[in-house]
LUMMIRO-293594 format. One line per 2 residues: number of its first residue (from 0); for each residue x, y, z of C-alpha. Coordinates in Angstrom, 1 decimal, always signed. Example, Ala and Ser with C-alpha at 12.3 -4.5 7.8 and 13.67 -1.06 7.14 Angstrom:
# residues 2
0 = +12.3:-4.5:+7.8  +13.7:-1.1:+7.1 $
//
This chain:
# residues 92
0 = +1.2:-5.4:+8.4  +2.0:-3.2:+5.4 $
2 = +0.8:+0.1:+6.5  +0.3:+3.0:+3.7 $
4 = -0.6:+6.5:+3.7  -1.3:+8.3:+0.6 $
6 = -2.2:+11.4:-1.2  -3.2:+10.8:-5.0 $
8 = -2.1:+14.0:-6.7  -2.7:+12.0:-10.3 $
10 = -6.0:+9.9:-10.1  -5.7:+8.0:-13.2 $
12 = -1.6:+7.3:-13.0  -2.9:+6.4:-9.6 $
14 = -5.9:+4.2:-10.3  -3.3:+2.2:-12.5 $
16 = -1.3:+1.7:-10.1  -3.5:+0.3:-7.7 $
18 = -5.9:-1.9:-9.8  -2.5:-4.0:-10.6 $
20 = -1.1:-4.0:-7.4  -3.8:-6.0:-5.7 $
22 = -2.8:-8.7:-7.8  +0.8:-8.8:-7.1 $
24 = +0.0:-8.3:-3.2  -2.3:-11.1:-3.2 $
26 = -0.1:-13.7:-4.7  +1.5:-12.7:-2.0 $
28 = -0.3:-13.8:+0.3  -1.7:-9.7:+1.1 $
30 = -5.5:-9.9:+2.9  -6.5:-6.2:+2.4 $
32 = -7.6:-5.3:+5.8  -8.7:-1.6:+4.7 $
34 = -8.4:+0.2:+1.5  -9.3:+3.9:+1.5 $
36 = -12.2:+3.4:+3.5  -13.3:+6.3:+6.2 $
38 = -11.1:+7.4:+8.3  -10.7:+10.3:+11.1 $
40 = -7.3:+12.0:+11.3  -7.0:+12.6:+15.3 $
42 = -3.0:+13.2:+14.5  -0.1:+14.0:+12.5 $
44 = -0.2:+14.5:+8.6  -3.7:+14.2:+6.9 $
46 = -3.4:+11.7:+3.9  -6.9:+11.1:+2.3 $
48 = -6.0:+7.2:+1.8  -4.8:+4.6:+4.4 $
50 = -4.1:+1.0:+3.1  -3.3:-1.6:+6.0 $
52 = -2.6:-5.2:+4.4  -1.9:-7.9:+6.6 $
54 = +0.8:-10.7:+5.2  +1.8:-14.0:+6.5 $
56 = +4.8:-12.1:+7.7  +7.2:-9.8:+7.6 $
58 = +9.5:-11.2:+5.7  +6.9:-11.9:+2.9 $
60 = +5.5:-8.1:+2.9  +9.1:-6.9:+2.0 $
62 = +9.5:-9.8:-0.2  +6.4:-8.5:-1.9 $
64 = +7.5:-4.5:-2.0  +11.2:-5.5:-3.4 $
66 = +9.9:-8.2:-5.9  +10.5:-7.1:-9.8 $
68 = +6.4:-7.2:-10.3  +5.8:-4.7:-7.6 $
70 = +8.2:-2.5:-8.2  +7.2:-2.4:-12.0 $
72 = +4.3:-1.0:-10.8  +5.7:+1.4:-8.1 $
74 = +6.3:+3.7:-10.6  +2.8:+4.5:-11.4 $
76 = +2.5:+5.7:-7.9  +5.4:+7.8:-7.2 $
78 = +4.6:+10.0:-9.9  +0.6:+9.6:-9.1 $
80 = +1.2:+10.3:-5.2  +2.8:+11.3:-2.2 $
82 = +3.2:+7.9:+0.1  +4.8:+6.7:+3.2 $
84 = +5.0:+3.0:+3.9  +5.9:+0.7:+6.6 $
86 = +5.8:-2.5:+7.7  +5.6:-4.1:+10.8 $
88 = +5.4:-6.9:+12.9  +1.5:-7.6:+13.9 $
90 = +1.9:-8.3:+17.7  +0.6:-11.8:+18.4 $
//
């Protein structure tokens, strides 16, 4: 699972970012599993978006994140928003 938290501090570098993104993730083989929907911060750092992808596996979400397309895109992002990311292993 590619697990993202994000706050957008430029909506339209951000919106950029994103709207190409989903492509690259899907070739992939990314299901978007949620996407900014509601959410309810119980603890830690408040983000207002959460992004949990689920990929055939581990290997293939980093494959994804290092690939040239993806991090082409990146860009967009880092300057749009204030992320943490991880993956991890979906427990079977």
């Amino acid at each position: 699972l590619w697990i993202s938290h994000v706050t957008v501090t430029g909506p339209k570098a951000y919106r950029s970012y994103a709207t190409r993104a989903v492509d690259i993730i899907t070739e992939y083989g990314g299901v978007f599993l949620s996407r900014g929907g509601a959410h309810r911060q119980l603890e830690g750092t408040a983000h207002e978006r959460h992004v949990v992808v689920r990929f055939p596996s581990l290997d293939v979400a980093e494959k994804c994140y290092n690939s040239e397309a993806y991090q082409a895109e990146l860009i967009y992002a880092q300057g749009a928003s204030e992320r943490q990311l991880v993956i991890v292993q979906e427990t079977q």
